[in-house]
C-alpha positions in Angstrom: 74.6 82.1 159.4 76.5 80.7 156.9 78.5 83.7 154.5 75.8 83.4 151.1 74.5 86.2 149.4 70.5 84.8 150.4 71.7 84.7 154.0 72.8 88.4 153.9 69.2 89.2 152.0 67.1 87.1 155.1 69.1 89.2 157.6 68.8 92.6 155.7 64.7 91.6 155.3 65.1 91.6 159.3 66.5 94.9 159.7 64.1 96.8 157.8 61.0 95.1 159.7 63.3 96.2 162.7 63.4 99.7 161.6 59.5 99.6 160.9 59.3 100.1 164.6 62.3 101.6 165.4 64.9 99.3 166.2 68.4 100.0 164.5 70.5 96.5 163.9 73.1 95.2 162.1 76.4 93.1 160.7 78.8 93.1 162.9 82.6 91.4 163.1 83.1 88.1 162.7 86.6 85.9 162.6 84.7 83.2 161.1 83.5 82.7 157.5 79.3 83.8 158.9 77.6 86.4 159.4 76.6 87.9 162.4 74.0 90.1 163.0 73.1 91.8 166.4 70.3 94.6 167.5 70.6 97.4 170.3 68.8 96.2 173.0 64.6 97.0 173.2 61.9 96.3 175.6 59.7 95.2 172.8 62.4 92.5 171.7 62.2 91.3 175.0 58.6 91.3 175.2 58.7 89.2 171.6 60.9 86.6 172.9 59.5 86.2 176.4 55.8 86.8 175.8 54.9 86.2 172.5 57.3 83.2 171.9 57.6 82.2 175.6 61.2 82.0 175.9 62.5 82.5 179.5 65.6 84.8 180.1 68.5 82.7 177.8 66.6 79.9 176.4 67.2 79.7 173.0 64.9 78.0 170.3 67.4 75.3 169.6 67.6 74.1 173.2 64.3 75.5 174.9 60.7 74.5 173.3 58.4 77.7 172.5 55.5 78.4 174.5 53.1 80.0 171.4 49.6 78.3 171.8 48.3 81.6 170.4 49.8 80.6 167.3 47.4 78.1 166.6 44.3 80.3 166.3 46.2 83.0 164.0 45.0 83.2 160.2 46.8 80.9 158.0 48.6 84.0 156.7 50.4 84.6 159.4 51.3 81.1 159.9 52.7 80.4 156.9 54.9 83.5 157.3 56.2 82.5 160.9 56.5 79.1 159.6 58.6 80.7 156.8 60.7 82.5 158.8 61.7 79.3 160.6 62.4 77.8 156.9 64.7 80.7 156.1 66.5 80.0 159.0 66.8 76.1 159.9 64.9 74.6 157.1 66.1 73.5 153.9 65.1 70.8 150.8 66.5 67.6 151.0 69.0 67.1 148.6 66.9 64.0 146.9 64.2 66.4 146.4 61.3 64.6 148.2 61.1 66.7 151.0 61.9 70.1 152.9 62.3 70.5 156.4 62.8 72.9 159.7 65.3 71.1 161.9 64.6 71.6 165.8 64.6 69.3 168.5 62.7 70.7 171.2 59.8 72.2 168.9 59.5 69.8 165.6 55.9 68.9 166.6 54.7 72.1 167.4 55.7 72.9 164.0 54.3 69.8 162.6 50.9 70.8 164.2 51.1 74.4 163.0 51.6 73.2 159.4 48.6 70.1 159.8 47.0 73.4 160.7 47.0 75.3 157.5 46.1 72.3 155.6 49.2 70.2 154.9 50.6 67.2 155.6 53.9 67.3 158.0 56.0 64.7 160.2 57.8 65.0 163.4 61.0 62.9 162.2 62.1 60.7 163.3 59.0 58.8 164.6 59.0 58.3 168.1 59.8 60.5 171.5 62.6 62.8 170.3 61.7 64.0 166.6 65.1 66.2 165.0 63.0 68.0 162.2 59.6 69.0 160.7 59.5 67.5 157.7 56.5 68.1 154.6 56.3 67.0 151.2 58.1 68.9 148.6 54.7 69.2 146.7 53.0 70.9 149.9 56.1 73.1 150.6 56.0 74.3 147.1 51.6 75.1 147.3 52.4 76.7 150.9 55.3 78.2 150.3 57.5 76.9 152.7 60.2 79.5 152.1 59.5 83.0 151.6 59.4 84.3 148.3 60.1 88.0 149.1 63.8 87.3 150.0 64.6 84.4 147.8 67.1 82.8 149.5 69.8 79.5 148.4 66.9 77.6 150.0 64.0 79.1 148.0 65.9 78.6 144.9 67.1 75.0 145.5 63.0 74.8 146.4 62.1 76.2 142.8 64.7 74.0 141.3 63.7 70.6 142.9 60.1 71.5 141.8 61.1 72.2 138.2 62.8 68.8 138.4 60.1 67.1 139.3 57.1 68.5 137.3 55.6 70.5 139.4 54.5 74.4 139.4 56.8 76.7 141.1 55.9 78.4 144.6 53.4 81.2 144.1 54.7 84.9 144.1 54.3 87.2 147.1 51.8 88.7 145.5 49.4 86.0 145.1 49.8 85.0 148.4 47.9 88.1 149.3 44.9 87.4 147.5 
C-alpha cells in the first residue's frame, strides 16, 4: 500500500480485528516507499481465504475471481462493510467527482451485484465481457458509505470533499450506520 498516513490507519484497523481473535500481525521492512504488512500464519486465515472467500491455495483477488455466493443472502450491514473493505483497499473517487469505484478485473460484477443488492445503482465498467472496475454514483457511495467511516482514510476524505463540492450531505457516521 502506498506510504499515507490513512493507509497505515486501514492496516492498523486490520490488526486489532486480528488480535480480536488472536492473531498477532504487523509492518514489516520494505525497500520501497509502501507499506507492508504481514500476519503469522493461522488455520482460521486459511479457512477465511479458501472457504469463506473461495480462493484456492495462491490465487489472489486481483488475478482469481471469489467464490462468495453466501455473500448475497448476508444483511445489508455486512455487505456494506465487506464492500468497504474492498473500497479502502482498491477503490477510490474519481478525480471529476462523478463517481467512486473498486477496481478488479476478475470480480467487478460480483461486486456490481452485491451493491444492486443493498439498494444502489452500480456498473461493471467498462460495458462488455471484461469489466476493469465497479463503479457507483458518487451520490449513492456517499448514502452507503462506500468507504468506511471508522478509519477515514485519503479516500474517505477526498469522498467527503467531492460531496461537499457538489451539494450533497456528507457520508453518515459509524454510529448511525448502526441504527
Amino acid at each position: 500500500m502506498k506510504l499515507t498516513d490513512s493507509n497505515f490507519r486501514v492496516l492498523r484497523y486490520v490488526q486489532l480485528c486480528l488480535e480480536v481473535i488472536g492473531i498477532q500481525s504487523g509492518q514489516t521492512k520494505s525497500n520501497r516507499p509502501v507499506i507492508r504488512w504481514n500476519s503469522e500464519a493461522s488455520n482460521i486465515l486459511t479457512w477465511m481465504i479458501q472457504v469463506c472467500i473461495g480462493l484456492p491455495p495462491g490465487a489472489r483477488t486481483s488475478r482469481n475471481p471469489i467464490n462468495m455466493p453466501w455473500m448475497k443472502t448476508c444483511p445489508a450491514l455486512l455487505i456494506t462493510s465487506f464492500l468497504q473493505g474492498l473500497a479502502d483497499s482498491d477503490g477510490y473517487v474519481r478525480k471529476d467527482g462523478r463517481y467512486c469505484e473498486i477496481a478488479s478485473v476478475p470480480n467487478a460484477r460480483f461486486y456490481k451485484e452485491l451493491i444492486q443488492i443493498i439498494g444502489y445503482e452500480a456498473f461493471a465498467y467498462p460495458l462488455g465481457d471484461k469489466p476493469r472496475m465497479t463503479r457507483t454514483k458518487l451520490e449513492d457511495a456517499v448514502r452507503m458509505p462506500f468507504l468506511n467511516p471508522i478509519i477515514r482514510s485519503y479516500r474517505f476524505e477526498e469522498l467527503v470533499k467531492q460531496a461537499r463540492n457538489r451539494n450533497i450531505p456528507p457520508p453518515p457516521s459509524f454510529f448511525s450506520v448502526l441504527q
